[in-house]
N, C-alpha and C positions, 0 to 999 in steps of 0.2 A: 695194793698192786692190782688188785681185781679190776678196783673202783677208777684206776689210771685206765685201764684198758679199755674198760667200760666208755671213759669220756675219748678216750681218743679215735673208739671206733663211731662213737657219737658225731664227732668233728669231720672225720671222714666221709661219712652219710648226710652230714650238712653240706659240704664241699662238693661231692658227685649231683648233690639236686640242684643244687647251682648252677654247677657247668652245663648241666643235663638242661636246665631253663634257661639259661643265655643261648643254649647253643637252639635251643626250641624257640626262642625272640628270635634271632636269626631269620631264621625259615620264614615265622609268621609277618616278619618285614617284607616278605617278597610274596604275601597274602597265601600263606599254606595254610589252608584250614583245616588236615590231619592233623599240625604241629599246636596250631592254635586248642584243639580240641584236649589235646594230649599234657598242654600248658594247664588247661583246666582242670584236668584230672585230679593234676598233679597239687593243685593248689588251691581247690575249692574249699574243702572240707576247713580248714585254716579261716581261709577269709570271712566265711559262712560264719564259722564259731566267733570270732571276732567280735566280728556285726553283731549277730544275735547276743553276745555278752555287754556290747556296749547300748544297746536299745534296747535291752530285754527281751525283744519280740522275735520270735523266731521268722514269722512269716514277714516281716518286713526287712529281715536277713536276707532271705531268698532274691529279692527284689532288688535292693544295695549291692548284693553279691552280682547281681546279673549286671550290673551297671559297670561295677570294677571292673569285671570280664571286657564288656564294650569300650570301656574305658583303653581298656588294654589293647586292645585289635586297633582300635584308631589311633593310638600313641605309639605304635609297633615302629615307622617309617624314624622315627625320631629319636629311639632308644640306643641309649648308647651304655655298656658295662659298666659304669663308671662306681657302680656301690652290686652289692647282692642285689640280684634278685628278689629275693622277697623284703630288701629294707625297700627298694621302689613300689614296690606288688601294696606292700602297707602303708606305704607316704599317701598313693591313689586311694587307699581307702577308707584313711585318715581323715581324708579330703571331705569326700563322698560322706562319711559318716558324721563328721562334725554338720554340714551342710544341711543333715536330716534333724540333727538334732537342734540346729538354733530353728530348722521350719517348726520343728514341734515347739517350741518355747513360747512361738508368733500363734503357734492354734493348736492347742493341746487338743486330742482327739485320742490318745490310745485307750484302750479299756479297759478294764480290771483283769478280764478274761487274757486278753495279749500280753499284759505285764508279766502274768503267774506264766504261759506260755514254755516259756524258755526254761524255767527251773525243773521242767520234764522230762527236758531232751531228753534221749538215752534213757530210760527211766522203765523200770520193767511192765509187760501188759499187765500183771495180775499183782499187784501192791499188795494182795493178803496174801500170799505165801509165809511174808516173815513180816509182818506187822510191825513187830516193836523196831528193829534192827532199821527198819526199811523207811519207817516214821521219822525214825533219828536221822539218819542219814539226808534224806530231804529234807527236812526241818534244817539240819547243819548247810546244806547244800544252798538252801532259799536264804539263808543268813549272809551266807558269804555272797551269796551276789549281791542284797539287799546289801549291802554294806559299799563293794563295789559300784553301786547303782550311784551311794550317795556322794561318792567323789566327784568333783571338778571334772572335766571330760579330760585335761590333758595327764592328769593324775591316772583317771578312769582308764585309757589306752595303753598307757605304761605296765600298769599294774598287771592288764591283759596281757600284754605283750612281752613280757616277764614272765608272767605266773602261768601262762596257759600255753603260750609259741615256744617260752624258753628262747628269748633273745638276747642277746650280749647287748649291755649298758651303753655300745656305741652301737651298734644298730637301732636302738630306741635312741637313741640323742638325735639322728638323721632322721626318721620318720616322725619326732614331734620337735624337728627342729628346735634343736637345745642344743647347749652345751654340753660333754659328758659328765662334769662337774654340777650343773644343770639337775641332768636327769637323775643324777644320782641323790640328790636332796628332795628330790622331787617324790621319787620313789620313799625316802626317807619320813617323808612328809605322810603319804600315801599310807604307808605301814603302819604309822603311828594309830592313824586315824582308823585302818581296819579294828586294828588289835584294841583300839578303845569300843570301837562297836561290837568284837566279838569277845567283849570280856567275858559276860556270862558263861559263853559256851566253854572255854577257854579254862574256865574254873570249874566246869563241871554244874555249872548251875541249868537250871532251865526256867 
């Protein structure tokens, strides 16, 4: 019962950020840059994490994310409700994100130092506090993306957008244009392939 209530105040809070962002598209069509600022706000932190899971590199997050934003003020005249909010906000960044990733494939340039980057985020100043605890934890934490890293990108998006946004199976069917029947094999696929790479941890081994 708990857990009923739990999701349905869940769906609630997804539905009010919605209206709250269409009704902020609105405004920003008639060039309000309070509304437009406030769209940000509301939906950086999301697109950022994204980015940075799907390129590993945080600071070249920053940079993607600022695009999607610009992306969005100049598409603003054009938008129309027609799906959520954030399944359009993700299809833009989809976009944006694949585009970075085949330039990288033409001229590999990232470093050692920006791959590991991202696996920090959030990650406490003083990592000796708790040594062993804190070792594991990141060590598990660099596994799972590394593993993530090594999907297919449209696997790679899914899997994010799943595991990290908590999207429903047809809001990712629309953002990596699929089928629902599609994504779901797709993800099927995906899962397979983590839990083959995180056997180790998974049993306890290191």
């Amino acid at each position: 019962m708990q857990s009923d209530r739990a999701s349905t105040e869940e769906q609630e809070a997804v539905a009010e950020l919605n209206r709250e962002s269409i009704d902020l598209m609105e405004r920003v069509k008639e060039q309000d840059e309070e509304a437009f600022e406030r769209l940000v706000e509301l939906h950086q932190h999301a697109v950022i994490g994204t980015v940075a899971k799907m390129l590993s590199n945080t600071a070249d997050a920053h940079d993607i994310s600022q695009q999607v934003f610009i992306r969005v003020w100049k598409s603003a005249p054009r938008y129309q409700p027609t799906a959520k909010f954030t399944t359009w906000l993700f299809t833009i960044t989809r976009n944006l994100v694949f585009n970075e990733m085949r330039r990288r494939k033409r001229r590999p340039e990232t470093s050692l130092e920006e791959t590991e980057e991202v696996h920090h985020v959030g990650s406490p100043d003083d990592p000796s506090r708790h040594p062993d605890a804190e070792n594991l934890q990141s060590e598990l934490e660099k596994a799972v993306d590394d593993a993530i890293q090594s999907l297919p990108e449209k696997q790679r998006i899914a899997v994010i957008l799943r595991r990290y946004e908590n999207l429903p199976y047809e809001d990712i069917a629309k953002v990596v244009d699929l089928s629902l029947p599609a994504v779901k094999s797709l993800l099927f696929r995906a899962r397979g392939q983590l839990r083959k790479a995180l056997t180790p941890y998974l049993d306890g081994e290191q």
